[in-house]
Residue frames as qw, qx, qy, qz and C-alpha x, y, z in Angstrom:
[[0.000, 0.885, 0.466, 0.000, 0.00, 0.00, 0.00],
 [0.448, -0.702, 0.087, 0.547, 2.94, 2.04, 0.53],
 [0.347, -0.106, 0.594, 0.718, 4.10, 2.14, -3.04],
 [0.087, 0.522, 0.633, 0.565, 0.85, 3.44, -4.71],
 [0.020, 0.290, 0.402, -0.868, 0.57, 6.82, -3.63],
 [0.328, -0.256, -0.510, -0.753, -2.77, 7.15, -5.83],
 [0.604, -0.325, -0.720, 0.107, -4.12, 4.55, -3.18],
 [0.344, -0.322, -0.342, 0.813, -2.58, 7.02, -0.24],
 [0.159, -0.018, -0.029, -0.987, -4.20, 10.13, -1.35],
 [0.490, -0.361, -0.508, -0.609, -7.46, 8.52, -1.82],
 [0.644, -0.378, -0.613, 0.257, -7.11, 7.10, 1.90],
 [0.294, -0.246, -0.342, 0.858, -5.49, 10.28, 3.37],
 [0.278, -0.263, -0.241, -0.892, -9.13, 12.26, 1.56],
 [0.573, -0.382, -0.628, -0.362, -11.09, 9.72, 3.27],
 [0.563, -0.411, -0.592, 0.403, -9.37, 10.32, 6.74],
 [0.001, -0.075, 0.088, -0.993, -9.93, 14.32, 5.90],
 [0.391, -0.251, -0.480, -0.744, -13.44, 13.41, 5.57],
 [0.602, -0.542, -0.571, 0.134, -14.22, 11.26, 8.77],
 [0.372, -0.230, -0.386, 0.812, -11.81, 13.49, 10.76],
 [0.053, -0.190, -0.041, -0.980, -13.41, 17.03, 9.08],
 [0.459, -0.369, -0.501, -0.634, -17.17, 15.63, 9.56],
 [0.595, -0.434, -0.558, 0.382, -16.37, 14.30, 13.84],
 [0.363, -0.178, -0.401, 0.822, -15.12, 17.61, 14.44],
 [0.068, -0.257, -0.358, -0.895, -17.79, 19.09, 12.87],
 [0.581, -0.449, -0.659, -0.162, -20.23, 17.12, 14.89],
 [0.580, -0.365, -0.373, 0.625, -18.03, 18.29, 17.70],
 [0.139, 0.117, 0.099, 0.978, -19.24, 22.09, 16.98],
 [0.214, 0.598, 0.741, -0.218, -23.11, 21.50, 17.24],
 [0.289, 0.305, -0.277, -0.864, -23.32, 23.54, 14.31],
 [0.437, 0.391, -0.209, -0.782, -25.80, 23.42, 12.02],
 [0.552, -0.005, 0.809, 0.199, -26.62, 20.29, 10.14],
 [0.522, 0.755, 0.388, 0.080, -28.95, 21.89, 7.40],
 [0.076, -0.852, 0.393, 0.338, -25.66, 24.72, 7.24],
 [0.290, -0.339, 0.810, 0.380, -23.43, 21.63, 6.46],
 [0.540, 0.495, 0.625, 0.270, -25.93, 19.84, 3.54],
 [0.075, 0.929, 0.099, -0.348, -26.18, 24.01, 2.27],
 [0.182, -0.883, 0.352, 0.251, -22.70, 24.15, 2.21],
 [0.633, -0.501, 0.579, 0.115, -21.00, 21.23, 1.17],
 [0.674, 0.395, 0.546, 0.303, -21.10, 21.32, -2.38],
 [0.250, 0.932, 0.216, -0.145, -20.85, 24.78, -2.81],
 [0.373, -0.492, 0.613, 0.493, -16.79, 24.68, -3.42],
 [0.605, 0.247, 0.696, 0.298, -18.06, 22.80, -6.89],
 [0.441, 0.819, 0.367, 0.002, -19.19, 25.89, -8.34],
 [0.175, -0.614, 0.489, 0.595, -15.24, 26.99, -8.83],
 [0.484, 0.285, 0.731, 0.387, -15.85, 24.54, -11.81],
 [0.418, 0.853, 0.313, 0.013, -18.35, 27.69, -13.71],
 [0.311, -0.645, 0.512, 0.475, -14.31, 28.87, -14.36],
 [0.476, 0.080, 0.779, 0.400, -14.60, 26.43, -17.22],
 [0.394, 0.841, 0.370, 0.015, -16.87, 28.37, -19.10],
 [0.024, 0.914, -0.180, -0.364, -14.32, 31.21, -19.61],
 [0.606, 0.530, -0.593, -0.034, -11.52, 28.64, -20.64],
 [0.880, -0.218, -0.396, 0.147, -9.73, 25.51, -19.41],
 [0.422, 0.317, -0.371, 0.764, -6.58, 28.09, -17.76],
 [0.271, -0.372, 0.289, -0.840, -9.10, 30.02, -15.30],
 [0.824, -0.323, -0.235, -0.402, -11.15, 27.14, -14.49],
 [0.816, -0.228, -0.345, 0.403, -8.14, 25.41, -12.91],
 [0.266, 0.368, -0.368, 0.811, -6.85, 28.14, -11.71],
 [0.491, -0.435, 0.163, -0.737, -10.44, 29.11, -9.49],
 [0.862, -0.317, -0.252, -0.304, -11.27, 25.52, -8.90],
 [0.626, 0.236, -0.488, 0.560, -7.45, 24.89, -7.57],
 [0.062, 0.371, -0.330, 0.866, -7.69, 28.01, -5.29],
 [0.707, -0.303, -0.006, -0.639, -10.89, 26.59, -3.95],
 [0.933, -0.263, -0.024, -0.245, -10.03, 23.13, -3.68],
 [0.534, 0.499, -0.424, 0.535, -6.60, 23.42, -1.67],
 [0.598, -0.588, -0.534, 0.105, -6.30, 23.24, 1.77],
 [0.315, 0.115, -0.213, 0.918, -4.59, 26.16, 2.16],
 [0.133, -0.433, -0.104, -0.886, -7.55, 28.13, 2.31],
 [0.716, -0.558, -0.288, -0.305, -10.05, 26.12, 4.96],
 [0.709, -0.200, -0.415, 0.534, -6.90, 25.41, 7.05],
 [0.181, 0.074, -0.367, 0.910, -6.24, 29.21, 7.89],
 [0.540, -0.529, -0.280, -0.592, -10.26, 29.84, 8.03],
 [0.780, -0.405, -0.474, 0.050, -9.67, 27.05, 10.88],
 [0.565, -0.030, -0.402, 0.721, -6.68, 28.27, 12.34],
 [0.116, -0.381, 0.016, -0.917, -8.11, 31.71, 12.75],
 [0.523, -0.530, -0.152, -0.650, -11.09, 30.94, 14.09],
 [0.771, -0.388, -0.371, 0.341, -9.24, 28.12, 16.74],
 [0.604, 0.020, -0.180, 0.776, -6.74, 31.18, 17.55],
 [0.106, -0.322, -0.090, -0.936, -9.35, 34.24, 17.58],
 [0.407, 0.237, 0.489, -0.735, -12.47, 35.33, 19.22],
 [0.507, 0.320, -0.218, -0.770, -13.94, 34.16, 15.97],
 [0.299, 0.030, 0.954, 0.020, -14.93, 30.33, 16.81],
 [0.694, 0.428, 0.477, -0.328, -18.38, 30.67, 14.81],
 [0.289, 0.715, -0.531, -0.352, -15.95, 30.09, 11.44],
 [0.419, -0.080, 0.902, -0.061, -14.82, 26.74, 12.84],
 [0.697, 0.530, 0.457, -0.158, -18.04, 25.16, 10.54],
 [0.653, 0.697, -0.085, -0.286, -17.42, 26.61, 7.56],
 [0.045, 0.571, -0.819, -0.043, -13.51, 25.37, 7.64],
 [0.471, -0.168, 0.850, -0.164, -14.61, 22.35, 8.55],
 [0.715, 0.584, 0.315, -0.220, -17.31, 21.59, 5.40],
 [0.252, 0.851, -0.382, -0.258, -14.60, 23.10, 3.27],
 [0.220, -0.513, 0.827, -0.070, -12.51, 20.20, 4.61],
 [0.739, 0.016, 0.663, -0.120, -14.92, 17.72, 4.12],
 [0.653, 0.717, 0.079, -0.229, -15.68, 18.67, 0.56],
 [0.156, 0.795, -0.570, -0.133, -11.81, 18.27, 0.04],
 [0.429, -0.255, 0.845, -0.190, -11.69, 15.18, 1.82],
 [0.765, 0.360, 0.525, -0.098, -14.46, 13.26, -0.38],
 [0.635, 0.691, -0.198, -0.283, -13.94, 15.13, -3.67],
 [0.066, 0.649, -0.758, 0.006, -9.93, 13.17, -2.91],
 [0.507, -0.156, 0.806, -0.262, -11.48, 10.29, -1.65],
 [0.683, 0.645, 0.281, -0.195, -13.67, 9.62, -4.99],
 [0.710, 0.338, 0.400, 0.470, -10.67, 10.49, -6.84],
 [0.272, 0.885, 0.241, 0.290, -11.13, 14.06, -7.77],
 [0.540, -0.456, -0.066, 0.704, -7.87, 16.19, -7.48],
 [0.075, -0.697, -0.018, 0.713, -6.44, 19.13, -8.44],
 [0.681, 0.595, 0.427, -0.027, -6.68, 20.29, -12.26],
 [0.510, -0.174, 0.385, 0.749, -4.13, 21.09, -14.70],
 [0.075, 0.491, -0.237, -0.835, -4.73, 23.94, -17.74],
 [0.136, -0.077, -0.809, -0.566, -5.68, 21.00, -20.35],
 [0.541, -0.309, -0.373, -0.688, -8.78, 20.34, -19.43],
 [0.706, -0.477, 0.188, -0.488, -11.36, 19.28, -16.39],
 [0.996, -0.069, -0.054, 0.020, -10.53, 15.51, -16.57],
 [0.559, 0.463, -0.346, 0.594, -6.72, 16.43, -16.48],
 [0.719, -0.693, 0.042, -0.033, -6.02, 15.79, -12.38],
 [0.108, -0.710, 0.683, -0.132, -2.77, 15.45, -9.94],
 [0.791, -0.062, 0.525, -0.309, -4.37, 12.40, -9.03],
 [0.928, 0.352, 0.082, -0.093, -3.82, 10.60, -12.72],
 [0.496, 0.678, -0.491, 0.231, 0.04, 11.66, -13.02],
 [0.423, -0.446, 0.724, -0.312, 0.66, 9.86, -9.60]]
């Protein structure tokens, strides 16, 4: 298992996805917030309409953990714990879209992932 990092990434999305969706549980937020929410990262994809270069660029910037990790960090490190949710959906949506396969997207076109050159 150690030698097929395709295998690893799909395992390390699936343990973003239990881990992002316990801690969520562990917020008593919302539940109708999180069904709202948790697709809404997909609509970086309406990038593609312009061309295949901006669609991966918006849908990249969207589906990167760079961005829900500092949402989290902030809001663990501020007064500003009612954030905590949204980071955390963000996460999950990262976590499944990896777990299913879906990764990041190169310039050629939608079906052109990190996930197939690994």
């Amino acid at each position: 298992m150690l030698t097929k990092p395709s295998l690893l990434l799909r395992v390390e999305g699936s343990l973003l996805l239990a881990v992002s969706i316990v801690c969520y549980y562990k917020t008593h937020a919302s539940w109708i917030l999180f069904a709202v929410l948790v697709l809404t990262p997909d609509l970086s994809m309406l990038g593609y309409f312009a061309n295949a270069k901006v669609g991966a660029t918006i849908y990249n910037a969207v589906h990167t953990l760079i961005g829900p990790l500092l949402l989290i960090g902030y809001a663990l490190l501020t007064a500003h714990a009612a954030l905590l949710p949204y980071g955390l959906i963000w996460t999950t949506h990262i976590g499944f879209d990896r777990m299913i396969g879906a990764g990041l997207k190169y310039p050629t076109q939608f079906k052109d992932t990190h996930l197939q050159h690994v």
